[in-house]
MDTraj code that builds the backbone (N, CA, C; nanometers):
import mdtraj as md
import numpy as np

residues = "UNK UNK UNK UNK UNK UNK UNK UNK UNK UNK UNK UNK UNK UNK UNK UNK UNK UNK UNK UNK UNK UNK UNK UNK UNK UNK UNK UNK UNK UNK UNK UNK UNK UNK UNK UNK UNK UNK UNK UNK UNK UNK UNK UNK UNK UNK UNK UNK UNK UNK UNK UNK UNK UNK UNK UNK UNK UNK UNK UNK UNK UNK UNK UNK UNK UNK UNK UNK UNK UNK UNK UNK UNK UNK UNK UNK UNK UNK UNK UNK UNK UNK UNK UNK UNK UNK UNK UNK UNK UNK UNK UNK UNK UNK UNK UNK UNK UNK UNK UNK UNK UNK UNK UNK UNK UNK UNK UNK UNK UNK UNK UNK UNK UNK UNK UNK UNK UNK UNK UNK UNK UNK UNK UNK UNK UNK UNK UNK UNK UNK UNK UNK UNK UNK UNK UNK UNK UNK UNK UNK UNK UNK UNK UNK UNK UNK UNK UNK UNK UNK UNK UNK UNK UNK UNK UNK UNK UNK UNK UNK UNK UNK UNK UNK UNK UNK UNK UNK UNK UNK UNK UNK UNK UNK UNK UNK UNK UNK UNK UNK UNK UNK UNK UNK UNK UNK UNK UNK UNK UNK UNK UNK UNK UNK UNK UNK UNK UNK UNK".split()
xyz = np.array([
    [-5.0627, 1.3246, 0.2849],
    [-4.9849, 1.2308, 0.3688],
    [-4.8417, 1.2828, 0.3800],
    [-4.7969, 1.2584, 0.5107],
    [-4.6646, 1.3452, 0.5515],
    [-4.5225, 1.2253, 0.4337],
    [-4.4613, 1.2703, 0.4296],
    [-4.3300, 1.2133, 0.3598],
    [-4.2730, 1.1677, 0.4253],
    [-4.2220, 1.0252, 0.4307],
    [-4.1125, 0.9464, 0.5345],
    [-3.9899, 0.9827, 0.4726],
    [-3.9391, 1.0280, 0.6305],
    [-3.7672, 1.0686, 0.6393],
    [-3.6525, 0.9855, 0.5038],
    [-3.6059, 0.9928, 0.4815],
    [-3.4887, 0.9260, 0.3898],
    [-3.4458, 0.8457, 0.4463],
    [-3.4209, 0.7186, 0.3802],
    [-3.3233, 0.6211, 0.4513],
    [-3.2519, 0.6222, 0.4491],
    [-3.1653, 0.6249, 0.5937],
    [-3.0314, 0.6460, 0.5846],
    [-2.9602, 0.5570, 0.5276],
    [-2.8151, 0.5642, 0.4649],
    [-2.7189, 0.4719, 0.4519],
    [-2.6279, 0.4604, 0.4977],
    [-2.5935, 0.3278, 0.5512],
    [-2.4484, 0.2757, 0.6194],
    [-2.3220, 0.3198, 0.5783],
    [-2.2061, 0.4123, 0.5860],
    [-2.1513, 0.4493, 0.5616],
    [-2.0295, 0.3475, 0.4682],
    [-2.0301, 0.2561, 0.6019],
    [-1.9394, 0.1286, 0.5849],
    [-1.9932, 0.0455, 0.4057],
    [-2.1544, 0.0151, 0.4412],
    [-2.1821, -0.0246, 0.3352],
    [-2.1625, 0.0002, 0.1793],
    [-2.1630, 0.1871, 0.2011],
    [-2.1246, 0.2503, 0.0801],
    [-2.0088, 0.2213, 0.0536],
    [-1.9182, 0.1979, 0.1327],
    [-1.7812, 0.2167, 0.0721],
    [-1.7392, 0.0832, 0.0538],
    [-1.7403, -0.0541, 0.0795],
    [-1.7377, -0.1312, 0.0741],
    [-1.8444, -0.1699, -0.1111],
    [-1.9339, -0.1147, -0.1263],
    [-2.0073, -0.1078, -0.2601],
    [-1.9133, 0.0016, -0.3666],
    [-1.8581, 0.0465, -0.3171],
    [-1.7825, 0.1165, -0.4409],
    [-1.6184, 0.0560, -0.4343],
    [-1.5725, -0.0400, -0.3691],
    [-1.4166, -0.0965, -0.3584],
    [-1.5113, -0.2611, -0.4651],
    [-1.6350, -0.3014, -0.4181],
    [-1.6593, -0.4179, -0.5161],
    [-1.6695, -0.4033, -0.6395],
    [-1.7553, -0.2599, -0.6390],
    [-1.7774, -0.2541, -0.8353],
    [-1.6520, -0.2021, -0.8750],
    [-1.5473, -0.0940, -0.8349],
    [-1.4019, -0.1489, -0.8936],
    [-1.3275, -0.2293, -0.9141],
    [-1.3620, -0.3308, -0.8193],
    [-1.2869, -0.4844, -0.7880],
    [-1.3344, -0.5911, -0.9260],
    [-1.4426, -0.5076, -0.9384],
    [-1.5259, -0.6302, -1.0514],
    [-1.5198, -0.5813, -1.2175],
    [-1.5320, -0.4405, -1.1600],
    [-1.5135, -0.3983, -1.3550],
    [-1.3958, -0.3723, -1.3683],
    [-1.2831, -0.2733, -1.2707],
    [-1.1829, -0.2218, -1.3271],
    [-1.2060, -0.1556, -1.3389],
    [-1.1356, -0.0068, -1.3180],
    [-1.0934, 0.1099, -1.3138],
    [-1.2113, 0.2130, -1.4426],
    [-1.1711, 0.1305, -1.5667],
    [-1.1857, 0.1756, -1.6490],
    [-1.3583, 0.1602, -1.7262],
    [-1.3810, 0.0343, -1.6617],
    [-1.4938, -0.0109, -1.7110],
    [-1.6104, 0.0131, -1.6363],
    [-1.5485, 0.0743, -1.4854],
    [-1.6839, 0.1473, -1.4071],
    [-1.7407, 0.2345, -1.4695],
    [-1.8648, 0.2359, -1.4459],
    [-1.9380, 0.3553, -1.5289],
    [-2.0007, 0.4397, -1.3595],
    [-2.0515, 0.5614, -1.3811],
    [-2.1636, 0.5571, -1.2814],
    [-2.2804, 0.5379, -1.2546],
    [-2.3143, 0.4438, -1.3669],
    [-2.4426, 0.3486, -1.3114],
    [-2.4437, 0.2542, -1.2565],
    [-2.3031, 0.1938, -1.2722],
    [-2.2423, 0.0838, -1.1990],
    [-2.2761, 0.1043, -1.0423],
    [-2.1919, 0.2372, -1.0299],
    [-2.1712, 0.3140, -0.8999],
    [-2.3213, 0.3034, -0.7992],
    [-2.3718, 0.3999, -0.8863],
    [-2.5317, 0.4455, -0.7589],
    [-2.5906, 0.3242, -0.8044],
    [-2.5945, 0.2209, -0.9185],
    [-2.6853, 0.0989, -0.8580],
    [-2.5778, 0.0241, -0.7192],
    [-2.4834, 0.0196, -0.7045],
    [-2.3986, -0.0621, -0.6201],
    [-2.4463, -0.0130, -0.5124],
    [-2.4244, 0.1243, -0.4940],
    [-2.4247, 0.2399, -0.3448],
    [-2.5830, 0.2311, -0.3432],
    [-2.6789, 0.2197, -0.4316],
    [-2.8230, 0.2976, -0.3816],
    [-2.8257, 0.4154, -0.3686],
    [-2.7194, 0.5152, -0.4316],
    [-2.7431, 0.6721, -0.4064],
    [-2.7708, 0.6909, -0.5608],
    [-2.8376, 0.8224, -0.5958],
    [-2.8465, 0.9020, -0.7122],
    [-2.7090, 0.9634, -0.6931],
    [-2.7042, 0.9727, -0.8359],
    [-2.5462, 1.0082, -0.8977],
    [-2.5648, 1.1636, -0.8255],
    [-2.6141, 1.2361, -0.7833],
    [-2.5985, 1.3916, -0.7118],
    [-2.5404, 1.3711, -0.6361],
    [-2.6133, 1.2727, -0.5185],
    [-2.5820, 1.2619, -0.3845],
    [-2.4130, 1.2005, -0.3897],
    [-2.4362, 1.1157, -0.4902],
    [-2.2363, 1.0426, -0.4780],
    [-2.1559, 1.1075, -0.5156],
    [-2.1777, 1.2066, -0.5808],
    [-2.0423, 1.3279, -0.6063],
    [-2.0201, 1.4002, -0.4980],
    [-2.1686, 1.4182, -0.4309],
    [-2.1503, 1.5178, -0.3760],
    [-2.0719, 1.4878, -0.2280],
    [-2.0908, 1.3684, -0.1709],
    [-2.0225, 1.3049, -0.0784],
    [-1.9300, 1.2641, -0.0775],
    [-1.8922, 1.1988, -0.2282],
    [-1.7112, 1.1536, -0.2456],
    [-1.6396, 1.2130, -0.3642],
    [-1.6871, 1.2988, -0.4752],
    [-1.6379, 1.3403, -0.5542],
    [-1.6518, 1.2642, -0.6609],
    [-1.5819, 1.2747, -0.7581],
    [-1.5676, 1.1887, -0.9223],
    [-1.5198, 1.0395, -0.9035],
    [-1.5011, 1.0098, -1.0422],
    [-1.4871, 0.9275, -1.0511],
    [-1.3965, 0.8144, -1.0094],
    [-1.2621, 0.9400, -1.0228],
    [-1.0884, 0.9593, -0.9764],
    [-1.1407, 0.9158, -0.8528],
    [-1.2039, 0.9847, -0.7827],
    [-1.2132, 1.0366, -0.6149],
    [-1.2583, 0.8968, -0.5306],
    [-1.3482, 0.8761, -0.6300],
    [-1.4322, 0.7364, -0.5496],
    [-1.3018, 0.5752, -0.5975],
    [-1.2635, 0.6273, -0.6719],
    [-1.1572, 0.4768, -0.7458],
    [-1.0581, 0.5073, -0.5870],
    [-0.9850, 0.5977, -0.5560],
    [-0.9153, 0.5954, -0.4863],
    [-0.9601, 0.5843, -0.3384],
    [-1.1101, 0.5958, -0.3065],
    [-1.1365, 0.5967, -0.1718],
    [-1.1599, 0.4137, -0.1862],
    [-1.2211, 0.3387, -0.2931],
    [-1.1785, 0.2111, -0.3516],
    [-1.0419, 0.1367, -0.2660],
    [-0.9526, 0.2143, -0.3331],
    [-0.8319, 0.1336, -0.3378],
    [-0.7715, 0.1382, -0.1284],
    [-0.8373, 0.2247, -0.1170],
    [-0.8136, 0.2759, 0.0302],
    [-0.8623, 0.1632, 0.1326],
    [-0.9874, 0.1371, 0.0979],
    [-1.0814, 0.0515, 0.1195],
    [-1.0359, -0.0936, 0.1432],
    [-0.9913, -0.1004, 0.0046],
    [-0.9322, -0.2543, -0.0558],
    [-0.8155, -0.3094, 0.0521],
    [-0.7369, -0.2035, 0.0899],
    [-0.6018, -0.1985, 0.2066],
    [-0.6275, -0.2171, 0.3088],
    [-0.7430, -0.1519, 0.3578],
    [-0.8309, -0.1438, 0.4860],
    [-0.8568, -0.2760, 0.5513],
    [-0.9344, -0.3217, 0.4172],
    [-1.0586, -0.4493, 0.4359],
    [-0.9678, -0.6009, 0.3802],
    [-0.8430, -0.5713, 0.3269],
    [-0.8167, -0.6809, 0.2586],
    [-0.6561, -0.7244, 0.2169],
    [-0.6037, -0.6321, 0.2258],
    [-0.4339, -0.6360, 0.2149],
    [-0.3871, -0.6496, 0.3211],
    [-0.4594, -0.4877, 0.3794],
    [-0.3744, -0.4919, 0.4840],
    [-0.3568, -0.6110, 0.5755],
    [-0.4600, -0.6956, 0.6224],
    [-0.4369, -0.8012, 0.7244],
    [-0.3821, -0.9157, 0.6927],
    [-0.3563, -0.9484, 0.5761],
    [-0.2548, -1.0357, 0.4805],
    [-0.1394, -0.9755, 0.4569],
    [-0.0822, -0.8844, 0.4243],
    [0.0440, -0.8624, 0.4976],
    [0.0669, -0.8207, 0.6031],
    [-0.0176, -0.8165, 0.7012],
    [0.0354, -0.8137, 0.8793],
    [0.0365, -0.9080, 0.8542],
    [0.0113, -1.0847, 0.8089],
    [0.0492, -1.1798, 0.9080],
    [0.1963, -1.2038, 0.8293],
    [0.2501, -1.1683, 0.7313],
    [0.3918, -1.1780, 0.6870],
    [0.4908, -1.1095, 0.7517],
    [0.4032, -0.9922, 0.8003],
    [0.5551, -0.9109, 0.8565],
    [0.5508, -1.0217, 1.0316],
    [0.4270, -1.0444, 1.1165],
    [0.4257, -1.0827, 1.2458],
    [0.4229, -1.2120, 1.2530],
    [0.4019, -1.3099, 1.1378],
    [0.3935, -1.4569, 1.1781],
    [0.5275, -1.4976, 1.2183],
    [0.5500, -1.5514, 1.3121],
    [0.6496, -1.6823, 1.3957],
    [0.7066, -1.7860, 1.3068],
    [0.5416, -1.7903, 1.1873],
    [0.5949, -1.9432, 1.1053],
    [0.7249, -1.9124, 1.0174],
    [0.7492, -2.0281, 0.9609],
    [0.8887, -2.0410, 0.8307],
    [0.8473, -1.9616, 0.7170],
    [0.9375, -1.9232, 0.6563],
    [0.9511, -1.8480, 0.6071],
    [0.8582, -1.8763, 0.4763],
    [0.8628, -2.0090, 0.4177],
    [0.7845, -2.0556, 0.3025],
    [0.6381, -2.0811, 0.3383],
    [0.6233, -2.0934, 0.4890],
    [0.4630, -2.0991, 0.4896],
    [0.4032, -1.9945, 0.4896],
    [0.4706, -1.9093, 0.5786],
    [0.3866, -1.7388, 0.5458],
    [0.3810, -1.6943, 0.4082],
    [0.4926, -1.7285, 0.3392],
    [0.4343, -1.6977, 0.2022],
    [0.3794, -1.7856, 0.0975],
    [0.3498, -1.9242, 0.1657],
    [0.2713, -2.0085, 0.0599],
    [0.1006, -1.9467, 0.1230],
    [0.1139, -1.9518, 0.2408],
    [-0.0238, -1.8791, 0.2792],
    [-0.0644, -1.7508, 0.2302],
    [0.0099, -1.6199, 0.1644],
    [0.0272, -1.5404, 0.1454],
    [-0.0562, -1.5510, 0.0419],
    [0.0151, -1.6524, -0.0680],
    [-0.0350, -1.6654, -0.2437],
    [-0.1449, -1.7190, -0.2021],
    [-0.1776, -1.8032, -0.1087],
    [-0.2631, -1.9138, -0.1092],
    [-0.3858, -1.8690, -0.1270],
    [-0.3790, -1.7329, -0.0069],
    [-0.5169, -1.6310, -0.0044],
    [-0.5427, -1.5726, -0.0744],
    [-0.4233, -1.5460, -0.1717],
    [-0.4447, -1.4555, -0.2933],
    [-0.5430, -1.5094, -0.4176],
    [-0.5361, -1.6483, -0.3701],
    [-0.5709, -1.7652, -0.5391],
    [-0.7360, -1.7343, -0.4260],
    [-0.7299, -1.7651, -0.3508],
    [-0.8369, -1.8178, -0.2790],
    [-0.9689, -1.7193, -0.3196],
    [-0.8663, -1.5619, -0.2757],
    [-0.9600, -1.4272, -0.2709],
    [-1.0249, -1.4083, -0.4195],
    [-0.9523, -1.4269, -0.5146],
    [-0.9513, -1.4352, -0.7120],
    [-1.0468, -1.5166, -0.7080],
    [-1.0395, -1.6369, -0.6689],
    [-1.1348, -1.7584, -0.7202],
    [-1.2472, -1.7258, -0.6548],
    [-1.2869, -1.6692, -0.5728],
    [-1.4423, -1.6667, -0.5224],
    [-1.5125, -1.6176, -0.6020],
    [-1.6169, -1.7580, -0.6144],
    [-1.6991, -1.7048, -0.7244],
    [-1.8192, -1.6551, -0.6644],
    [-1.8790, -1.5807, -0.5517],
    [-1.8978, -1.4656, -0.4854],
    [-1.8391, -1.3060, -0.4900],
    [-1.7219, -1.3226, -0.5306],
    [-1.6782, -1.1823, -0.5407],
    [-1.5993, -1.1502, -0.6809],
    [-1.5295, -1.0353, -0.6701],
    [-1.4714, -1.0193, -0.8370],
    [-1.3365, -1.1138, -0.8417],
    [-1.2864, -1.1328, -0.9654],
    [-1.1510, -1.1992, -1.0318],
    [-1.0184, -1.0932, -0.9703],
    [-0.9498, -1.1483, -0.9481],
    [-0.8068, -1.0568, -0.9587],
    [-0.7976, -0.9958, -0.8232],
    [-0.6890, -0.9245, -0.8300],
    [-0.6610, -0.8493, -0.6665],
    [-0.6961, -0.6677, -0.7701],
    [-0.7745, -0.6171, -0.6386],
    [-0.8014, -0.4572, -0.6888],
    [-0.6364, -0.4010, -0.7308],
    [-0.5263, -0.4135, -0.6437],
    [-0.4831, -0.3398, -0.6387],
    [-0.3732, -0.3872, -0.7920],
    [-0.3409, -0.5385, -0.8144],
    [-0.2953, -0.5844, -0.9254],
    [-0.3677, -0.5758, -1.0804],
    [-0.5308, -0.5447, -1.0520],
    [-0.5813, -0.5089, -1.1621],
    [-0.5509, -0.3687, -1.1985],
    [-0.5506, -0.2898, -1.0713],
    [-0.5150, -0.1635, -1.1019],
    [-0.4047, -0.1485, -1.1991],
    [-0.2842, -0.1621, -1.1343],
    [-0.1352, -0.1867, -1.2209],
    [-0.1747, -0.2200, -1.3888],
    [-0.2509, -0.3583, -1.3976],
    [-0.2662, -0.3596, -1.5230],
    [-0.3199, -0.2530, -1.6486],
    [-0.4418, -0.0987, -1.5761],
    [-0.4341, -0.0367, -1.6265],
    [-0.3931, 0.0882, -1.6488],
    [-0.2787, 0.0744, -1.5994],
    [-0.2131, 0.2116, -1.5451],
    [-0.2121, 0.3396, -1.6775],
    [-0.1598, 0.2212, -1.8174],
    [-0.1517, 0.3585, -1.9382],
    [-0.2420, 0.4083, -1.9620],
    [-0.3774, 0.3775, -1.9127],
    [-0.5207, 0.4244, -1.9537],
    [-0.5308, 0.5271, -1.8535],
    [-0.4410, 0.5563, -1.6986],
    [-0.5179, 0.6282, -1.5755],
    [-0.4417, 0.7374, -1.5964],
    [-0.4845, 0.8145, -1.5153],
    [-0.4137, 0.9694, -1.5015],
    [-0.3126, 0.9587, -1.4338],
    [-0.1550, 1.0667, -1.4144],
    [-0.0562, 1.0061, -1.3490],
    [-0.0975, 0.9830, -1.1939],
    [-0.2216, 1.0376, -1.1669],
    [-0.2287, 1.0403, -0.9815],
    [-0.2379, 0.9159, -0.9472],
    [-0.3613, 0.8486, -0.9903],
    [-0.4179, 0.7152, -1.0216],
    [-0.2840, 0.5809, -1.0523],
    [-0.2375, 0.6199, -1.1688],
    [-0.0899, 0.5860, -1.1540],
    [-0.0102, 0.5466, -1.0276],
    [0.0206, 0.6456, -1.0180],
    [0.1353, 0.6796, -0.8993],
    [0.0699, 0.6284, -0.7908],
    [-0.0951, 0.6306, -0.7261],
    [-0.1347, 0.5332, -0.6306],
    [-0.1459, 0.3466, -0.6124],
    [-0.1833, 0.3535, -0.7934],
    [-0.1563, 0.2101, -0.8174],
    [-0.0164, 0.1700, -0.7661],
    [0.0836, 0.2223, -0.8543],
    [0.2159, 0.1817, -0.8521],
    [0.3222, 0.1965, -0.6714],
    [0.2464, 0.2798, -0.5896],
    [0.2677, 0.2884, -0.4715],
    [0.2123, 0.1893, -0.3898],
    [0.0866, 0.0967, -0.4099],
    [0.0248, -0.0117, -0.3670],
    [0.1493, -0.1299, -0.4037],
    [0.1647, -0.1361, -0.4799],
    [0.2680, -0.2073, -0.5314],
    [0.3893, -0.2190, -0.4553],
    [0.4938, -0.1148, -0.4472],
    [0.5813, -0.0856, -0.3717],
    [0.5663, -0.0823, -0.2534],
    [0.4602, -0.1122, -0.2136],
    [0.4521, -0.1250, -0.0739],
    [0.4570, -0.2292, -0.0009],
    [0.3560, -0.3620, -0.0903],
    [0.3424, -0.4525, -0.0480],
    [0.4879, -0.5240, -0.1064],
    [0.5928, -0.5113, -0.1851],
    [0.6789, -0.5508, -0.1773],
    [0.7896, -0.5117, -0.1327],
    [0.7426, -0.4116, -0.0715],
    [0.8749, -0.3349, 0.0592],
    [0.8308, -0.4389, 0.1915],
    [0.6954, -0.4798, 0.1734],
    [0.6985, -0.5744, 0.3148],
    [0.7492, -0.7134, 0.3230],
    [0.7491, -0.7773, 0.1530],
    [0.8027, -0.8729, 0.1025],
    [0.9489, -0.8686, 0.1453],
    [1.0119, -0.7372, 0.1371],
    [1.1578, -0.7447, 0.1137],
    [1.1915, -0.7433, 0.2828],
    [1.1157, -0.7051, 0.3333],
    [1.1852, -0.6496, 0.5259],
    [1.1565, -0.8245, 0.5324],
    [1.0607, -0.8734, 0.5360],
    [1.0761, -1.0444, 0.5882],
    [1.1742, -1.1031, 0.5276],
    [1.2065, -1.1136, 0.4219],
    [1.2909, -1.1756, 0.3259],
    [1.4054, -1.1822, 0.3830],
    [1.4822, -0.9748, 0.4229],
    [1.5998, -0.9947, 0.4804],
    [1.6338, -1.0279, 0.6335],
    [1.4867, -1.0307, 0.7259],
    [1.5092, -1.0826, 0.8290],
    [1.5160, -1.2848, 0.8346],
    [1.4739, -1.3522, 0.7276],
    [1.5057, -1.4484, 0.6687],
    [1.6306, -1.4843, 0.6665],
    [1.6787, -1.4121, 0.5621],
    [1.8305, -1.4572, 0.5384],
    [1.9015, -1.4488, 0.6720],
    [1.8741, -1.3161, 0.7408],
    [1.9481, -1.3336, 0.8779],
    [1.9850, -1.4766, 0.9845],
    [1.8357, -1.4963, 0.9454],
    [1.8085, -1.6171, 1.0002],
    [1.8878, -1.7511, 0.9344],
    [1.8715, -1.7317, 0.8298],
    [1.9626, -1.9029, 0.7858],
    [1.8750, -1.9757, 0.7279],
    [1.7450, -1.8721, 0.6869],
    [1.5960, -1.9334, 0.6343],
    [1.6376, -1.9544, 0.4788],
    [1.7093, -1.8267, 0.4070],
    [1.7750, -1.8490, 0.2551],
    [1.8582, -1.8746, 0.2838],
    [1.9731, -1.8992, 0.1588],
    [2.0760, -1.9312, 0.1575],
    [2.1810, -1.7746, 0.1158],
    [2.2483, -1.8006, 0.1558],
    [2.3716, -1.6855, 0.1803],
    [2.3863, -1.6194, 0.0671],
    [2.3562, -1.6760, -0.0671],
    [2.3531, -1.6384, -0.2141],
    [2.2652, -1.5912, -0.2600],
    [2.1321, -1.5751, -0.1884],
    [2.0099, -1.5248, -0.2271],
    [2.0381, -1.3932, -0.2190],
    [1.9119, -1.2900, -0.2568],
    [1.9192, -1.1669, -0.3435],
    [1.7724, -1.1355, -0.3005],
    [1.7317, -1.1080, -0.1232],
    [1.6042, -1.0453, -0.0914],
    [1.5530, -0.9875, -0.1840],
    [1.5673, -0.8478, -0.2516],
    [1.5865, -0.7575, -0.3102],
    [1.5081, -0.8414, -0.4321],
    [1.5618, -0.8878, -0.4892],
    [1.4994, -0.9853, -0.6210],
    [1.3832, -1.0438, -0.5883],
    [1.4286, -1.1559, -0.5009],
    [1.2700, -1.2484, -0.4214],
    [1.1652, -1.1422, -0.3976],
    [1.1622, -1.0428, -0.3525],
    [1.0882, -0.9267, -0.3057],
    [0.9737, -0.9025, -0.4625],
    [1.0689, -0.8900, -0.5756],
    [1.0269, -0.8484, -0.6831],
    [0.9667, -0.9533, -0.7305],
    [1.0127, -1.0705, -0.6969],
    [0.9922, -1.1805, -0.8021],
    [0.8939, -1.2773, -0.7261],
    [0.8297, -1.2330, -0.5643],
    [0.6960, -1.2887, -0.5150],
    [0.5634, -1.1748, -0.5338],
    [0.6282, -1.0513, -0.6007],
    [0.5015, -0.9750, -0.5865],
    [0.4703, -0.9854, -0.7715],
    [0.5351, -1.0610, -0.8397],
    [0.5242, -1.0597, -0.9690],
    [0.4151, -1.2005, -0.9343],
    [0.4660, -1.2832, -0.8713],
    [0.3550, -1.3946, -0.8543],
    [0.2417, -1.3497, -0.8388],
    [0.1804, -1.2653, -0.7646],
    [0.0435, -1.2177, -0.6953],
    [-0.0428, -1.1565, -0.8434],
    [0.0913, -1.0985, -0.8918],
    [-0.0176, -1.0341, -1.0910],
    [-0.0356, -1.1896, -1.1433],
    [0.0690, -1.2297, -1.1297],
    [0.0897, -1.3807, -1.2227],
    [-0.0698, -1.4459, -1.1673],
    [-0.0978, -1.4693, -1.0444],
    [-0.2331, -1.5407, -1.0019],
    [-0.3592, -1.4319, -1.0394],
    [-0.3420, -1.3373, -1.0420],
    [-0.4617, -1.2284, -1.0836],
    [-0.5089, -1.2571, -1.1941],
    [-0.3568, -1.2317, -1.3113],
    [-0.3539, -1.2446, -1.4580],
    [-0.4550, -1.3538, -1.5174],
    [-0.3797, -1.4925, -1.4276],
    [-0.4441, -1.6118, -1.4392],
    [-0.5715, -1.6445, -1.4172],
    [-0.6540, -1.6205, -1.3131],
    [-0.7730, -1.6318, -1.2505],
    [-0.8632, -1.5895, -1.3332],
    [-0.8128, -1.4438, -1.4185],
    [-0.8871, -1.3553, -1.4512],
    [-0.9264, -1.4226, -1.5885],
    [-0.8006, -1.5198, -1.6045],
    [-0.7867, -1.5941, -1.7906],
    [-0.8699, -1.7265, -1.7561],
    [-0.9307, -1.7914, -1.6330],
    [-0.9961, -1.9258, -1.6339],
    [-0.9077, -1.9908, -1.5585],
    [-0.7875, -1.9635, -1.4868],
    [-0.7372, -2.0534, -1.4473],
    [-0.7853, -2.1419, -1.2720],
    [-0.7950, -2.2374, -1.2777],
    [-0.8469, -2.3123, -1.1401],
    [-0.7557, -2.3164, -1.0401],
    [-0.8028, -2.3225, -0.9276],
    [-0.7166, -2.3415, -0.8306],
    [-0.6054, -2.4414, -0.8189],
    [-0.6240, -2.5602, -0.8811],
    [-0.5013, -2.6490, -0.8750],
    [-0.3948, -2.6195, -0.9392],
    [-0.3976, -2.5312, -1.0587],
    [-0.2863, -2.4772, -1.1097],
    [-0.2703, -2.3510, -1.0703],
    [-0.3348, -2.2954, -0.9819],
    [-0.2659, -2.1513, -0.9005],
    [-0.1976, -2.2621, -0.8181],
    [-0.2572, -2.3284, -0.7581],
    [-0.1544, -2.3943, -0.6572],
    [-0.0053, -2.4690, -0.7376],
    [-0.0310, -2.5163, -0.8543],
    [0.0638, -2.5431, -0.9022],
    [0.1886, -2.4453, -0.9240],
    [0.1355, -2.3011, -0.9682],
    [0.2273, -2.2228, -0.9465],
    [0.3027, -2.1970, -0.8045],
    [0.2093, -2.1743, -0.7140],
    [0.2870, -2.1039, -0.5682],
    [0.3802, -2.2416, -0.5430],
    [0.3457, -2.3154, -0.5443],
    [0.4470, -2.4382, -0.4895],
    [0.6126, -2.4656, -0.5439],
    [0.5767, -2.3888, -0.7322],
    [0.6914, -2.3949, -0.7866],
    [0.7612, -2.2410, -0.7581],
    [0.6630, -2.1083, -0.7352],
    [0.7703, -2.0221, -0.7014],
    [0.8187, -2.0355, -0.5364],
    [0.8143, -2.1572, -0.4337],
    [0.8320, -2.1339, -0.2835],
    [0.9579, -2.2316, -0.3105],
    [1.0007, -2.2636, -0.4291],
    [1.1039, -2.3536, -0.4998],
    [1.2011, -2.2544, -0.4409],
    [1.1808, -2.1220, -0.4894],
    [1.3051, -1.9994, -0.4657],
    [1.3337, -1.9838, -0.3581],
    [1.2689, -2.0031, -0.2792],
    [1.3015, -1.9661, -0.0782],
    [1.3177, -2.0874, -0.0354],
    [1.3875, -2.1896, -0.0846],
    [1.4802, -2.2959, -0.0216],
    [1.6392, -2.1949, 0.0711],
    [1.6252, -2.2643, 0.1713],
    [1.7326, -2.2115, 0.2288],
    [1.8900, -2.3030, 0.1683],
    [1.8888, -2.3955, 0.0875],
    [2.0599, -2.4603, 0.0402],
    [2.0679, -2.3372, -0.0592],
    [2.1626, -2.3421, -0.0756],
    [2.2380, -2.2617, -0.1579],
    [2.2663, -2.3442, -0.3314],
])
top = md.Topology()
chain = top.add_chain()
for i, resn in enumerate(residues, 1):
    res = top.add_residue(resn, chain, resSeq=i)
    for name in ("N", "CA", "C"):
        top.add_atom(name, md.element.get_by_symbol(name[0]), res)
traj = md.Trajectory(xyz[None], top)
């Protein structure tokens, strides 16, 4: 009897299966059995298409930006709304995305950060660039804010910048420890305390 062709695989699908099982174990705790049961490939075929371990964490984190950051901070840099709703919506999605108990705990790219002393400096330096990024977008709204008359004249973008992307670990941290949504919400409500526009 003749041999049926191989089934192909969805490209999209694969990669989307290797950004979840990082999303869910962490960096460190993926194994590659994790991997080819997630993907459906034998461990040959997944090296041989994306490389190691390094290789596939970072096509992961690529993924994660693609499918999931990125369009949550487009609506901060392009929303119209006030300044405290784009970013109570901001956290909001963040608690929202953590709490699904369908998908993994935490944000990929904030779990990352957490294991940075364990990664190699590349791994590192991509974590910690995810980071800086999304609070370089924090900081461009912030100071088109103040322009506005949205803060108060005494505020310190620059800080707020630092001190809303510390919230986003703060809800990861939490989620990841049991915490429920009413007290993520309890938090975002008390850090949108800081983006009062009185002085």
């Amino acid at each position: 009897m003749a041999r049926g062709r191989p089934r192909k695989i969805d490209p999209d699908t694969v990669l989307n299966a290797i950004m979840m099982t990082f999303w869910q174990y962490g960096y460190l705790d993926t194994t590659m059995s994790h991997l080819t049961e997630a993907t459906k490939m034998a461990k040959p075929g997944l090296y041989a298409a994306f490389g190691d371990k390094e290789a596939l964490f970072q096509i992961a984190i690529k993924q994660y930006n693609q499918e999931v950051a990125t369009p949550m901070l487009d609506d901060i840099t392009h929303s119209n709304d006030k300044l405290i709703s784009v970013f109570t919506r901001y956290l909001d999605r963040v608690a929202s995305t953590v709490l699904n108990p369908l998908g993994p705990k935490g944000c990929l790219a904030a779990n990352s950060l957490a294991q940075c002393p364990a990664m190699s400096d590349e791994l590192t330096q991509l974590s910690q660039a995810e980071n800086e990024y999304r609070t370089k977008v924090f900081l461009e709204r912030l100071i088109i804010a103040k322009d506005k008359g949205e803060l108060s004249k005494q505020s310190d973008p620059k800080a707020l910048s630092h001190f809303i992307a510390g919230q986003v670990l703060a809800i990861t941290v939490m989620a990841r420890a049991g915490a429920d949504k009413a007290t993520l919400d309890q938090l975002i409500q008390v850090a949108m305390t800081s983006l009062s526009s009185h002085p």
